[in-house]
N, C-alpha and C positions, 0 to 999 in steps of 0.2 A: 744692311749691317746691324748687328744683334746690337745692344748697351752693352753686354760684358764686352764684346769685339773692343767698341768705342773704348772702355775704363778698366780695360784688360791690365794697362800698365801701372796703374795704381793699385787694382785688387790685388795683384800679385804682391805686395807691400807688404813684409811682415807687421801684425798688427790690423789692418784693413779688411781685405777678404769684401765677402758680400757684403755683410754686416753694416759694414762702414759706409759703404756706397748706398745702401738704401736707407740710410739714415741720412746721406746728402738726397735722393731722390725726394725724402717725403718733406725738407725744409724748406721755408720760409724766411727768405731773408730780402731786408727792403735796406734798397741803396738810396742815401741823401745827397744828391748832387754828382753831376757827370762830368766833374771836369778831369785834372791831372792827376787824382787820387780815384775816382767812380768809375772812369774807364777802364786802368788793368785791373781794379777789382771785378770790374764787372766781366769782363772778360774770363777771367781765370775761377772765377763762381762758374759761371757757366761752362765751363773748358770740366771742369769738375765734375758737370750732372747734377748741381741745386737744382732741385725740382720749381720751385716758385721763388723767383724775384721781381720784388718794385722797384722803378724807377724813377727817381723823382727828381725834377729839374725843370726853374721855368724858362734856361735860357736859350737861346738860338747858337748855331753853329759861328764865328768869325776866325779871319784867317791868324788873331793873334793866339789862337789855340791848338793851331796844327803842330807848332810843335813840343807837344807834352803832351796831349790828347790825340792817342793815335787812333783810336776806335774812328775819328772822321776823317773825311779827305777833303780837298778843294771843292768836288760838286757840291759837299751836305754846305757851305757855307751860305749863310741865312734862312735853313731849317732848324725846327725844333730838336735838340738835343737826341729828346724821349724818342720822337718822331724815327731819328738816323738809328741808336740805339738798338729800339726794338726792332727795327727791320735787317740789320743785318746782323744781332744776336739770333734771330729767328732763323736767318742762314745758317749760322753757325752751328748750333745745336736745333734744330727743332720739335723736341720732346721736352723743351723747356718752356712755362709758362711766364710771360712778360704783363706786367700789372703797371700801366703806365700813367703817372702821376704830373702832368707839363705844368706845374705853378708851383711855385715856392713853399718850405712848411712852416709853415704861424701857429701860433696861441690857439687859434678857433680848428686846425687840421690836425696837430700833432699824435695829440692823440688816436681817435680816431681811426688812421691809419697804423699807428705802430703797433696797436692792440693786438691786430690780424699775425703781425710778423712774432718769428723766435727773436730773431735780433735783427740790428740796424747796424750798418756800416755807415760811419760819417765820413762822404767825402765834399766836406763844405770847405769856404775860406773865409768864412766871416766869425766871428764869435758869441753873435746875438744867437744862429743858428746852432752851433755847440751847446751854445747853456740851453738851449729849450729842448735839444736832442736827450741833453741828458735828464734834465726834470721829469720830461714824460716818462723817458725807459724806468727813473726811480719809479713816478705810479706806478707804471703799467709794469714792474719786475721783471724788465727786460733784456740782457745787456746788449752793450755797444763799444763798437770798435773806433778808436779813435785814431784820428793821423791827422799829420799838420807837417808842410813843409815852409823852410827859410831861406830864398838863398842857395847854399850850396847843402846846404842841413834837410834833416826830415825826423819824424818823432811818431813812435805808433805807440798804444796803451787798449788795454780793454779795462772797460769800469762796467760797474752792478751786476757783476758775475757770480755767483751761487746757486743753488739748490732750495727748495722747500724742503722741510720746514728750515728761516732759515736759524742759524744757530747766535752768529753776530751781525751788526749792521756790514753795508758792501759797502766797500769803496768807490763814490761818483764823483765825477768829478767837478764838484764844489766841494767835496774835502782837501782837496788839491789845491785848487784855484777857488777861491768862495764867491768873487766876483770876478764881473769883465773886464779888461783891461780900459785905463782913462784913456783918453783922447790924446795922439799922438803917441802913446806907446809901443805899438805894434802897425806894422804896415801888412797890406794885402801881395799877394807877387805880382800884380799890376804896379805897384810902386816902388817894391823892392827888388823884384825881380826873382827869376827861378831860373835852375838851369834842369832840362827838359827829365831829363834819367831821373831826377831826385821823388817826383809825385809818381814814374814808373816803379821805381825801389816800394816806393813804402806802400802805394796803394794795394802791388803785387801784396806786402807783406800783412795787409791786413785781409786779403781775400783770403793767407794763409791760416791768419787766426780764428777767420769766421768757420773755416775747413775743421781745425782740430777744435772747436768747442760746439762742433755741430757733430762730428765725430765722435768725441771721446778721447782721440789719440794727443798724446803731447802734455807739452804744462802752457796752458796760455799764458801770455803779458798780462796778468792779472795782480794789479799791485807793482808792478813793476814798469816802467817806461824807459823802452828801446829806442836807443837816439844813434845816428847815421850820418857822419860827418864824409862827405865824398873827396873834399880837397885832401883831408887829414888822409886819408884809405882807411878810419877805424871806427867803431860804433863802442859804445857800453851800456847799458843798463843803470836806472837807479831806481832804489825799492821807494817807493812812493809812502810817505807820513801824512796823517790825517792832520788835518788844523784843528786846533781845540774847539775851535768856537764855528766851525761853519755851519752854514743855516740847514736848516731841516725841511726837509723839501717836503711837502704837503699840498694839497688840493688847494688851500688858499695863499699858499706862495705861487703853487701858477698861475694863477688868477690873479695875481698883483705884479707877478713880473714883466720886467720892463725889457721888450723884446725890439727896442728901435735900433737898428741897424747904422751907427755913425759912427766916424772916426775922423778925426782931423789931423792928416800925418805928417809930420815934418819931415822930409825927403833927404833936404838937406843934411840933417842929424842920421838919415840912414844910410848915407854912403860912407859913414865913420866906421872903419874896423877898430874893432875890441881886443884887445890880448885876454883871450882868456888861458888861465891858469890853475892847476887841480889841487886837489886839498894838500898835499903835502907843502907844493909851494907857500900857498895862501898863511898854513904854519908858522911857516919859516918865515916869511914876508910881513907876517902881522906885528911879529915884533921888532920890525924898524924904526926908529922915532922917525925916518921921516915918511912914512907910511901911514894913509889917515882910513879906519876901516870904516866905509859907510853900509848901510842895511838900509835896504828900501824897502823893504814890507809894513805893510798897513802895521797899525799900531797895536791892533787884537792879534793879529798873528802868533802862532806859536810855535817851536815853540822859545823863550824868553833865553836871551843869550847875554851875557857880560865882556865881548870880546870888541864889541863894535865900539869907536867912537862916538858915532851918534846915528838915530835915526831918524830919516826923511824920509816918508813914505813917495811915492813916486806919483799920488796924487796931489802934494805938497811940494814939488824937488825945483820945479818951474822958479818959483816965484824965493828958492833956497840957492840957487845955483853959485852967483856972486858971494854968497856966505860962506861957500868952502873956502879951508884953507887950503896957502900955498904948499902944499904937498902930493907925493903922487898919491892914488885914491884907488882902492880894493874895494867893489861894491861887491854887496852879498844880498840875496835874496832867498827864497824859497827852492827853488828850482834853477836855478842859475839863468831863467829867461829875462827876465824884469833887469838883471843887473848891467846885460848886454844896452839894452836899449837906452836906461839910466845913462851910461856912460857916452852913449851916443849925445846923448841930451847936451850933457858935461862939454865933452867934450866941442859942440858944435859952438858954446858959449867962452869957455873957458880953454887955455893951453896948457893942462894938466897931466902928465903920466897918469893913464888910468886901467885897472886891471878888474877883470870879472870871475870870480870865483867859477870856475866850471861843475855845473848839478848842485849849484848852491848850497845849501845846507840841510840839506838834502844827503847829498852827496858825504859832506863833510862828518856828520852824524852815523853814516853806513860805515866810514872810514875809521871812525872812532872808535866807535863799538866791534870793529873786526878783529 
């Protein structure tokens, strides 16, 4: 069977043609992590014709991954990920080269490896592993596709996307997020849970974005973060704002970063559902005396609003909880993620009506200006 046979039904794609396809033949793209997001990307890369992918993963197969990790089956359970991976992507396509990585990426690896690739697909769950994904790809000018799911939620974005020479700074994502999240903020889907389709959705959709900026064809999520609600049946977009002040990522910020992998989750606070509520609401809702608007973002955050009643950053909110008033409470954040978990917090202490702006202010800012 020829490769045109094989990618017949894509070349025929207006737009695509040969062109397209041996620009996926001659790419290099390195996957981080094989779980519920690495698998259908990895799949659907390769379903594709990417000429070279790494794989990189140091964990073994177990049965609490079979369902959201379809790449394995019962037999692969207590082999290596890499190990199942490469052997039966090798099946699948076998004109694809597999560059197999079985241990985890650190400080002393990241580089290193990323240098070789065009881009890096993150299909991690931790966040020490995001922020070092993305530090390196700023050195090594490289982008990355990002995904993350919650629950019944999913969230894809591409950061450090451009061209030489370039003209402005790119967007990475510590203009977004400048740090990690504190302890107890965010939980892993071991704790929180996931339901199986939601890391099949996004991962698919970031194999799709590694497609069209390997391509050429399309507008990538670049600057922009596509979020995937399953219960709701609807997804939206929000244009992504730079933070005034995040750090500037340099040679010796990697070398001082702090890459330990913890978190201490409160479980309990996570089985609290949140109402969240969209900017028009939040409008309308703000100006009720008995509505108290809380903002959890760090205190250098930008950018500076007059609408909040006060602000507790959400590495402060702990030890602030009993200090809210009796009132229902609208948290706002950056991105509407922080606010969710916030109110988890609240609420697992306190019996307050409590509401979370949905795409934070973020959101609320695109809404404004439209």
């Amino acid at each position: 069977m020829s490769n045109n046979e094989r990618y017949s039904r894509q070349m025929i794609l207006p737009g695509f043609g040969l062109a397209a396809q041996e620009k996926l033949r001659a790419a290099k793209v390195l996957l981080v992590g094989l779980g519920g997001l690495g698998c259908p990307a990895l799949q659907y890369l390769v379903g594709a014709g990417v000429g070279s992918i790494g794989i990189m993963d140091a964990d073994k197969v177990s049965i609490s991954n079979l369902h959201r990790q379809l790449l394995y089956s019962e037999t692969d359970i207590g082999q290596l990920k890499t190990t199942v991976a490469a052997k039966k992507i090798s099946e699948q396509n076998a004109a694809i080269s597999i560059e197999i990585y079985a241990y985890a990426i650190n400080k002393q690896n990241a580089l290193q490896i990323i240098k070789d690739y065009d881009l890096v697909i993150d299909g991690t769950d931790n966040f020490s592993a995001k922020y070092l994904i993305n530090d390196a790809c700023v050195l090594l000018n490289k982008p990355w596709i990002y995904g993350a799911v919650y629950r019944y939620e999913g969230h894809v974005s591409v950061f450090n996307l451009g061209s030489l020479p370039l003209t402005q700074p790119l967007i990475n994502y510590r203009d977004i997020f400048p740090q990690k999240p504190y302890n107890g903020e965010i939980a892993s889907c071991e704790a929180a849970g996931v339901l199986g389709v939601i890391p099949g959705i996004i991962g698919t959709m970031q194999a799709a974005e590694a497609i069209k900026i390997i391509t050429g064809i399309g507008k990538p999520l670049y600057g922009r973060m596509f979020n995937y609600n399953l219960l709701e049946g609807n997804s939206y977009e929000i244009e992504m704002v730079k933070i005034k002040d995040a750090p500037t990522i340099d040679q010796a910020f990697f070398n001082t970063m702090n890459t330990d992998i913890s978190a201490v989750v409160d479980c309990d606070a996570l089985d609290i559902d949140i109402e969240e509520i969209d900017t028009a609401s939040f409008i309308q809702l703000r100006t009720n005396p008995n509505v108290f608007v809380l903002d959890v973002r760090e205190r250098h955050e930008y950018p500076a609003i007059d609408f909040s009643h006060a602000q507790i950053p959400m590495s402060e909110l702990r030890q602030a909880i009993f200090d809210l008033p009796e009132k229902e409470l609208c948290i706002i954040c950056h991105q509407g993620i922080r606010s969710i978990y916030a109110g988890q917090l609240i609420r697992a202490k306190r019996n307050l009506k409590v509401y979370s702006l949905k795409g934070g202010l973020t959101a609320y800012f695109n809404k404004v200006k439209a």
